[in-house]
PLY file of the C-alpha trace (Angstrom):
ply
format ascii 1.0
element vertex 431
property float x
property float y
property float z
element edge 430
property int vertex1
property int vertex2
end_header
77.78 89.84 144.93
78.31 91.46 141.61
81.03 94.64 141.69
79.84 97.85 141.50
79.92 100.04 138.44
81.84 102.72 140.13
84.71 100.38 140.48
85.63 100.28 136.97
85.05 104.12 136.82
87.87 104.74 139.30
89.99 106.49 137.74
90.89 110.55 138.27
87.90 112.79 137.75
89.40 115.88 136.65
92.39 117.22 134.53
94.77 118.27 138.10
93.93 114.70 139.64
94.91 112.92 136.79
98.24 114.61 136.13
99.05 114.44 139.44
98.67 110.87 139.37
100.33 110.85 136.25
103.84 112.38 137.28
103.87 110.32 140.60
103.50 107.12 139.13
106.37 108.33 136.04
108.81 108.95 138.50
108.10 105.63 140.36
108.50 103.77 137.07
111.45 105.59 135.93
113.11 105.10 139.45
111.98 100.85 139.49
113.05 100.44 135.59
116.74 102.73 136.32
117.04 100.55 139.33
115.45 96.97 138.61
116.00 96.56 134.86
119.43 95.70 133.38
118.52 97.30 129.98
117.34 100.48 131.86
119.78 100.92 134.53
122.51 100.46 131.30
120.44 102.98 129.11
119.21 105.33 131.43
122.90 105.27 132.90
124.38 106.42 129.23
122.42 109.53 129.11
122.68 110.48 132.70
118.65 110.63 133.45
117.14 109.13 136.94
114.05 109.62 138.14
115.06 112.99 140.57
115.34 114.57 136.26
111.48 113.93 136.03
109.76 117.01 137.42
107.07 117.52 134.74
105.44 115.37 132.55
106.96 117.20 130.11
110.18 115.54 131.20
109.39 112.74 129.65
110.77 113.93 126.75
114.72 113.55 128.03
114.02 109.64 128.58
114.96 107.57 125.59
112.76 105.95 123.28
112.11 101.75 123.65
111.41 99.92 120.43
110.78 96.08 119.48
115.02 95.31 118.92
115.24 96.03 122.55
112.32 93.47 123.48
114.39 91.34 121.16
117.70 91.87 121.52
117.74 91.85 125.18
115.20 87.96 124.73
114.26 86.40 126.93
114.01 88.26 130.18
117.12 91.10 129.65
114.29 93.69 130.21
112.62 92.57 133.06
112.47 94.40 136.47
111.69 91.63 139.19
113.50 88.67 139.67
111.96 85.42 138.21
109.94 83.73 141.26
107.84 86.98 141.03
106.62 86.73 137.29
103.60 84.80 137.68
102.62 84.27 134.02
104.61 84.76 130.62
103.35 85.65 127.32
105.65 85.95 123.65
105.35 86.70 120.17
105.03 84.06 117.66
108.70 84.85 116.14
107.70 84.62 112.90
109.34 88.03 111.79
112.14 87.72 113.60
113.00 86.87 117.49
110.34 86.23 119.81
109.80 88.99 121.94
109.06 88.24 125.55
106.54 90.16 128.38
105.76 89.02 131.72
103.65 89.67 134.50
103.50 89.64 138.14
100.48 88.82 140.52
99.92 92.51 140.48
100.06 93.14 136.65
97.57 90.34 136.25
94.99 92.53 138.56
96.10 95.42 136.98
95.12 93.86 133.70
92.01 92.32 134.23
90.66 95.33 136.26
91.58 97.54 132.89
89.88 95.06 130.19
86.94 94.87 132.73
87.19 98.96 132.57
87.08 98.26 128.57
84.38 96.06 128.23
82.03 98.01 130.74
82.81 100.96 128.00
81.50 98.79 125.62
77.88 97.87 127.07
79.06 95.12 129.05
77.53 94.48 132.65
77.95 91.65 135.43
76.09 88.85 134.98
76.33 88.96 130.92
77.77 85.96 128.58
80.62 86.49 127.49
81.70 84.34 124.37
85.86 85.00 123.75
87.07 84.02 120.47
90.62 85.88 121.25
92.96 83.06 120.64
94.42 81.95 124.00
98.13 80.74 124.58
101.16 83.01 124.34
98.97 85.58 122.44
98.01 87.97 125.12
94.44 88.39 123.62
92.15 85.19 124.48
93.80 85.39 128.70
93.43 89.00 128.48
89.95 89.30 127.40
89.25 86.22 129.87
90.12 87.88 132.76
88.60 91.05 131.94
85.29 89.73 131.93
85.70 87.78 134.80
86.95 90.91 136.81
83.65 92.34 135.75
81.76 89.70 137.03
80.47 88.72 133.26
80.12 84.42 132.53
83.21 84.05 130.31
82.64 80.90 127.19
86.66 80.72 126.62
85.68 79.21 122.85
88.88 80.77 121.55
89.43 80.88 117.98
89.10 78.04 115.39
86.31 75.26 114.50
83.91 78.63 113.13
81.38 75.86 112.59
81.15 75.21 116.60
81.46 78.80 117.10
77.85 79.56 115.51
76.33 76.76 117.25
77.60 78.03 120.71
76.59 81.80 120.14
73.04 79.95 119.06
72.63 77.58 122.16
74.41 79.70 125.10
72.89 82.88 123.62
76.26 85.18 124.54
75.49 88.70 124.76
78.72 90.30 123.49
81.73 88.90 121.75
85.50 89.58 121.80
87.28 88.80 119.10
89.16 90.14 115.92
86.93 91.85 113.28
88.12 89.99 110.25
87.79 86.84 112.01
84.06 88.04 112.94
83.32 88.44 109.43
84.64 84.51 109.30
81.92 84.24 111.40
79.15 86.16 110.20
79.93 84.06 106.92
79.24 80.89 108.40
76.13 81.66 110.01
74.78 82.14 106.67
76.01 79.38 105.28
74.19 77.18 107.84
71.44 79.31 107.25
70.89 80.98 110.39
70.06 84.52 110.82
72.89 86.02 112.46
70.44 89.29 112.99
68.55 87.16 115.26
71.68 85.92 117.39
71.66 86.88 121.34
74.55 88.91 120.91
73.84 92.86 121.16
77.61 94.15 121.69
80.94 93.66 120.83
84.45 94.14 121.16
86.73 93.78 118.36
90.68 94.64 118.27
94.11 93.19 117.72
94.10 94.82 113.92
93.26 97.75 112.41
89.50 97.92 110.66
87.77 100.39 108.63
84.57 102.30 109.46
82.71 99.46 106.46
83.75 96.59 108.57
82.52 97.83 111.14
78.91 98.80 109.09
78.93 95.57 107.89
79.34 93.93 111.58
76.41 96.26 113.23
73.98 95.73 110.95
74.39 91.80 109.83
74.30 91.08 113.92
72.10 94.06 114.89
74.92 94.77 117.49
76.99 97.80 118.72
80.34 97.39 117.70
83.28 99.12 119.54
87.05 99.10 119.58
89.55 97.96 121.68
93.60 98.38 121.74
96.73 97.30 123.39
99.67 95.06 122.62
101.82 92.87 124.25
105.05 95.05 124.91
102.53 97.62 126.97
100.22 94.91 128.26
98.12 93.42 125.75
94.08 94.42 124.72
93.11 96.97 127.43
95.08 100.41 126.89
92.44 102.03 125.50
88.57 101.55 124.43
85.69 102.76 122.77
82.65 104.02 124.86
79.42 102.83 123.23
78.15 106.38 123.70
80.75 107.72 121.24
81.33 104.30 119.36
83.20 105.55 116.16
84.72 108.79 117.58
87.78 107.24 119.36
89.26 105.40 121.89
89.89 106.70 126.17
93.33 106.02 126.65
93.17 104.68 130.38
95.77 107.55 130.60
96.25 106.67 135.06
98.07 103.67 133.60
99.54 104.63 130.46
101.32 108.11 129.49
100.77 108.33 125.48
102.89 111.01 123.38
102.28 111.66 119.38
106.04 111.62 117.59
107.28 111.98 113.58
107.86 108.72 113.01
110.71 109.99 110.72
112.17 112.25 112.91
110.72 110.90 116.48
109.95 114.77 117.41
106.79 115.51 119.70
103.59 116.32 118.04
101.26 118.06 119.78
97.47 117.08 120.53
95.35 116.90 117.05
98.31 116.32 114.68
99.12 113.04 113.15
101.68 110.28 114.20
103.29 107.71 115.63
101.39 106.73 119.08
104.60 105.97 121.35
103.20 104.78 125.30
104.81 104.53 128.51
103.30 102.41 131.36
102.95 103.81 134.36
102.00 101.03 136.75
103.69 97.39 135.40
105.78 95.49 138.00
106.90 93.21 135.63
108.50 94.97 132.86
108.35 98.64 132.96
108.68 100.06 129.34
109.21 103.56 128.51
108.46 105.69 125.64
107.45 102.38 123.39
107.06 103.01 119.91
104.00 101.33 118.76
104.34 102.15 115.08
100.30 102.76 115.27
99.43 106.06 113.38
96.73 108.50 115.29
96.33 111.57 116.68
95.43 112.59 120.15
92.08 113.84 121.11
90.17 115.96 123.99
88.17 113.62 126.38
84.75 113.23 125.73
83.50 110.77 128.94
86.26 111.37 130.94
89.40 113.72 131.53
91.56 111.63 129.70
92.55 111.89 125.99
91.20 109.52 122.85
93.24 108.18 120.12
91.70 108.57 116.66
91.09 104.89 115.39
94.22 103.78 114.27
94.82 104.23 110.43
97.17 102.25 109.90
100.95 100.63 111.34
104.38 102.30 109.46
105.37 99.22 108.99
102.37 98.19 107.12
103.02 101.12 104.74
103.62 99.57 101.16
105.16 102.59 98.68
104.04 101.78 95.10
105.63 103.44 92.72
106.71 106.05 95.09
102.95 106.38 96.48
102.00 105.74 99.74
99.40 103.20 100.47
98.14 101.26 103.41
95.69 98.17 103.42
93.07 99.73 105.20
92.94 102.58 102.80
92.22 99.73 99.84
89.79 98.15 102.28
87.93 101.88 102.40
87.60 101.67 98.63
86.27 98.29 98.63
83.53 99.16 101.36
82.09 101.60 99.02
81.41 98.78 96.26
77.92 97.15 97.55
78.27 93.86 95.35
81.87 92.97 96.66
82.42 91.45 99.98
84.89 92.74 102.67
87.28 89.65 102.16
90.25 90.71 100.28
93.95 90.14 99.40
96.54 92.63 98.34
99.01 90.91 96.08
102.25 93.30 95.27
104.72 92.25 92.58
107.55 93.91 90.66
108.04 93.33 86.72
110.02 94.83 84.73
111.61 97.45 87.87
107.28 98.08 87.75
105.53 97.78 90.84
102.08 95.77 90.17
100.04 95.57 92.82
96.12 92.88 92.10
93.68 93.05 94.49
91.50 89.69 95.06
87.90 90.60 96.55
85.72 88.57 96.97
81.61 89.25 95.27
78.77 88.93 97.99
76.93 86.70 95.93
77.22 84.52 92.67
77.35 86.83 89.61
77.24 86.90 86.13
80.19 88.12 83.94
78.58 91.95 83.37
78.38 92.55 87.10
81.39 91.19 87.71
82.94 93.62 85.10
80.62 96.51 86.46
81.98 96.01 90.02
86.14 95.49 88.84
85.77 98.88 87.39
84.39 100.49 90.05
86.86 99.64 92.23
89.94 100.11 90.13
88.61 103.77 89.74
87.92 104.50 93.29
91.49 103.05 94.44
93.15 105.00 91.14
90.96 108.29 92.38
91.50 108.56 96.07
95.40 106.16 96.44
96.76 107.43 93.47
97.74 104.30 92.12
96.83 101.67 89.21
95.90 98.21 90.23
94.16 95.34 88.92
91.23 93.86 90.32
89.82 90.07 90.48
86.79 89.83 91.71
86.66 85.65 92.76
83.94 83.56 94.31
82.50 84.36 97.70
84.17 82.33 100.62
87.22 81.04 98.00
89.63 83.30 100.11
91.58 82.18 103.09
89.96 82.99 106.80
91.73 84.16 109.53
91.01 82.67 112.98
92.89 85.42 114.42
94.67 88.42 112.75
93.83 88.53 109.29
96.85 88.98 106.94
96.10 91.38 104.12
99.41 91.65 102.28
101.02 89.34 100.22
104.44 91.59 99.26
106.41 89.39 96.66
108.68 92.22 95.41
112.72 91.44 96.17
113.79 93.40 99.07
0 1
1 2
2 3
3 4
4 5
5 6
6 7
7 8
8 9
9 10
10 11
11 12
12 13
13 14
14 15
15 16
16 17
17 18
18 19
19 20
20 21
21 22
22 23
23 24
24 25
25 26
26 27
27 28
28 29
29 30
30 31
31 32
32 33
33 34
34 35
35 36
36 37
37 38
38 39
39 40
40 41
41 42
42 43
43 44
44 45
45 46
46 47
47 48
48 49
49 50
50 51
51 52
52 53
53 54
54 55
55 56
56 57
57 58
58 59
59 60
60 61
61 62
62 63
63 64
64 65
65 66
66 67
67 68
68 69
69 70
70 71
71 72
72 73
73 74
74 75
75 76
76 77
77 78
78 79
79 80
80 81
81 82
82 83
83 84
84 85
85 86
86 87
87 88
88 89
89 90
90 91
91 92
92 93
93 94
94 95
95 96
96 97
97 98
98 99
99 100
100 101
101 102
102 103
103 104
104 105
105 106
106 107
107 108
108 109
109 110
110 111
111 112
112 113
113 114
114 115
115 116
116 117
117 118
118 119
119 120
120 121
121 122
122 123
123 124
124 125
125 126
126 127
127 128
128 129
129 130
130 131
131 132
132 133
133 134
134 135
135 136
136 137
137 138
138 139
139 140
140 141
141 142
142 143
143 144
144 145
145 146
146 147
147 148
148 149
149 150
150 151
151 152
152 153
153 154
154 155
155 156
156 157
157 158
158 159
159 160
160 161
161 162
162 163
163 164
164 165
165 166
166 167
167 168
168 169
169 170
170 171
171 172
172 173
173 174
174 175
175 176
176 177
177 178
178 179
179 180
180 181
181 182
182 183
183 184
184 185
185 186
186 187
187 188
188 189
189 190
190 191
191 192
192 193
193 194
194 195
195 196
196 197
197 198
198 199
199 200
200 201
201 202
202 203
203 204
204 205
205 206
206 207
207 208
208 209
209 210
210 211
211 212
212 213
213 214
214 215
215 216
216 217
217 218
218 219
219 220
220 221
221 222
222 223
223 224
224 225
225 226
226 227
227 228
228 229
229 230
230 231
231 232
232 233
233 234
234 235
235 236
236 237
237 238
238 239
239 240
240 241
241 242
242 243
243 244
244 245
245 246
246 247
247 248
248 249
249 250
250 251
251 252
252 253
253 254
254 255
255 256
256 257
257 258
258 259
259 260
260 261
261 262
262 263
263 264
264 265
265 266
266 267
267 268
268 269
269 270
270 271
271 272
272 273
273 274
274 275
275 276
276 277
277 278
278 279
279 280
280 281
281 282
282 283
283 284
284 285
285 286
286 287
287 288
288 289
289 290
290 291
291 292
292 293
293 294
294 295
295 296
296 297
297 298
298 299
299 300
300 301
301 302
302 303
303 304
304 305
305 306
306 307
307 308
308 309
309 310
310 311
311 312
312 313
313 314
314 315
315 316
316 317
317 318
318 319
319 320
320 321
321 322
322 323
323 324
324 325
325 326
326 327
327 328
328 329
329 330
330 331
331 332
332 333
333 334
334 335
335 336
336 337
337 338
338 339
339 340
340 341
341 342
342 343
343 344
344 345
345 346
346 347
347 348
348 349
349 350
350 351
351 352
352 353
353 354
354 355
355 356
356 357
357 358
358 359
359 360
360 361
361 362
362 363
363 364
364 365
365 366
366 367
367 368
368 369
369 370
370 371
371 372
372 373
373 374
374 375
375 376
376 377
377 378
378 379
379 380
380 381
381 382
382 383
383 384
384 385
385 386
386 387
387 388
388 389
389 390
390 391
391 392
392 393
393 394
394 395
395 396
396 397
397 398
398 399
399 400
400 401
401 402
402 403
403 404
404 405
405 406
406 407
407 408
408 409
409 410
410 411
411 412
412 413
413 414
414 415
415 416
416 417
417 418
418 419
419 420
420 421
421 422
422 423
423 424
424 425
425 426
426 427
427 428
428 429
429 430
């Protein structure tokens, strides 16, 4: 029998419930981290705070902040709040920044989990009974198992394709005629470009909605996505340190407007990400999340580095997040101007003759910052359109960034393709 739709609807219906809910399950998480985790009990213990301090949510405030050195510093398991022969699944980081960071999950996170990403994609248009085709990458990546059991909770047909062999992945979506996809937008446009390549009309694909996350994407991508695949397109978010895809989601009602924080599982504060001082609602800044219900490894106040705002409810009592602009850390300062990747990608959404497949390129010469963009034209031009469209876009991104750059418009598909998070940046200046 296929679950009900009120089941992924569950959570509190008003703005008393939910707070209620919200403080009980803060105090329990503060007392299980102060009490189960060595790097709590030790941090919580240098500042005096238990759980008996938390009276208000506003309390949340006197707990200290948790940041990615403490996932790694304390690696593998320093942070972890149940012994070992309760963590039924691990998942890491690729390392490739630094140390691996480690999560884990018990029996109950897993529910938790899948019941949450089910929550997501029944946001997003999905029902029991659909096709879903996953093209998260599975492994220690938290996205391809995440999505996975999400869909399955829902009662959805899950076609675990992961990412990779793009080829396969149109002739799939063209025989088992999927009716939503999960998977990262750049690596969607990967596969929107190989449909036409084979020549199939990827307008006339089965698929009708999808749910794209793991990076941030501008409002073009996600123009270009709807209306190549005649789909609804909505956004998903998480991470590994708070649980992975399945904090917070789009409903296809208000596609676009921002994403429902599942806020009965995850308390979300606005900070200065200089300063780390509260924001309130509407302003600007970092997104730092505490999770209210994880067995596993409790985190509180995480700094996410994600830049939004917090917004009034729209389907349900609890808040949205503004899509997320951009990371800090992605920040690059040229010439003492501050620019992110998605801003560039804006810019190059407003040029109709270039495609969204791009590469930043940042150099210094002479103590000069230089920063080329590679784009890629939609189609095969001739040398007066290609100079048309490299002035365009060197105006719009000297206009609206404040900043020179040089442009290169190359061949369509001659960049690199991302089967998974796409990586924009290519930061050559000595650090």
């Amino acid at each position: 029998m296929a679950p009900d739709a009120s089941t992924f609807q569950d959570w509190p219906k008003d703005h008393a419930a939910l707070e209620a809910v919200q403080l009980a399950r803060l105090q329990e998480t503060v007392r299980h981290a102060a009490t189960n985790s060595p790097f709590y009990r030790r941090r919580l213990g240098e500042i005096g705070i238990s759980a008996d301090d938390i009276r208000s949510l506003a309390d949340i405030a006197r707990l200290p902040f948790t940041t990615k050195a403490d996932l790694r510093d304390t690696y593998p398991f320093g942070m972890f709040a149940v012994p070992s022969e309760k963590v039924a699944r691990l998942h890491a980081s690729s390392g490739t920044t630094g140390q691996p960071t480690v999560v884990g999950y018990t029996t109950g996170d897993i529910a938790t989990w899948g019941h949450l990403v089910a929550r997501c994609i029944h946001a997003a248009g999905g029902r029991p009974g659909m096709r879903v085709h996953n093209a998260y990458g599975y492994g220690l990546f938290t996205g391809g198992l995440g999505a996975h059991y999400g869909a399955e909770a829902l009662g959805c047909t899950v076609i675990p394709v992961s990412g990779g062999q793009t080829e396969r992945q149109v002739r799939l979506i063209t025989d088992l005629k999927p009716d939503l996809i999960m998977v990262t937008p750049s690596y969607m446009l990967a596969i929107l470009d190989e449909f036409r390549r084979q020549g199939v009309d990827p307008a006339a694909s089965s698929l009708r909605y999808g749910v794209f996350g793991a990076e941030p994407w501008s409002a073009g991508m996600r123009r270009e996505i709807e209306k190549a695949f005649a789909l609804r397109a909505t956004d998903i978010y998480g991470l590994s340190e708070i649980m992975g895809p399945g904090v917070a989601q789009e409903f296809l009602a208000d596609a676009g407007e921002g994403s429902t924080i599942w806020e009965d599982h995850f308390l979300p504060e606005i900070v200065d990400p200089a300063t780390g001082a509260r924001l309130p609602d509407g302003e600007t800044g970092e997104l730092v999340l505490t999770s209210l219900t994880k067995e596993a490894l409790p985190i509180l106040r995480y700094r996410t580095r994600d830049l939004t705002r917090l917004m009034p409810g729209a389907a349900t009592p609890m808040r949205r997040m503004a899509k997320i602009a951009a990371r800090s850390d992605d920040m690059l300062i040229i010439r003492g101007v501050n620019v992110f990747p998605t801003q560039i990608e804006e810019q190059i959404g407003r040029c109709s003759g270039l495609a969204p497949h791009y590469l930043i390129h940042v150099t210094r010469t002479d103590r000069l910052d230089e920063v080329t963009i590679q784009v890629e034209e939609r189609e095969p031009g001739d040398e007066a359109g290609r100079a048309h469209h490299t002035r365009t876009l060197v105006a719009l991104v000297k206009d609206n960034l404040g900043v020179s750059a040089r442009v290169e418009i190359v061949p369509a598909r001659s960049l690199p393709r991302s089967e998974g998070k796409a990586q924009r940046v290519r930061d050559t200046r000595p650090r």
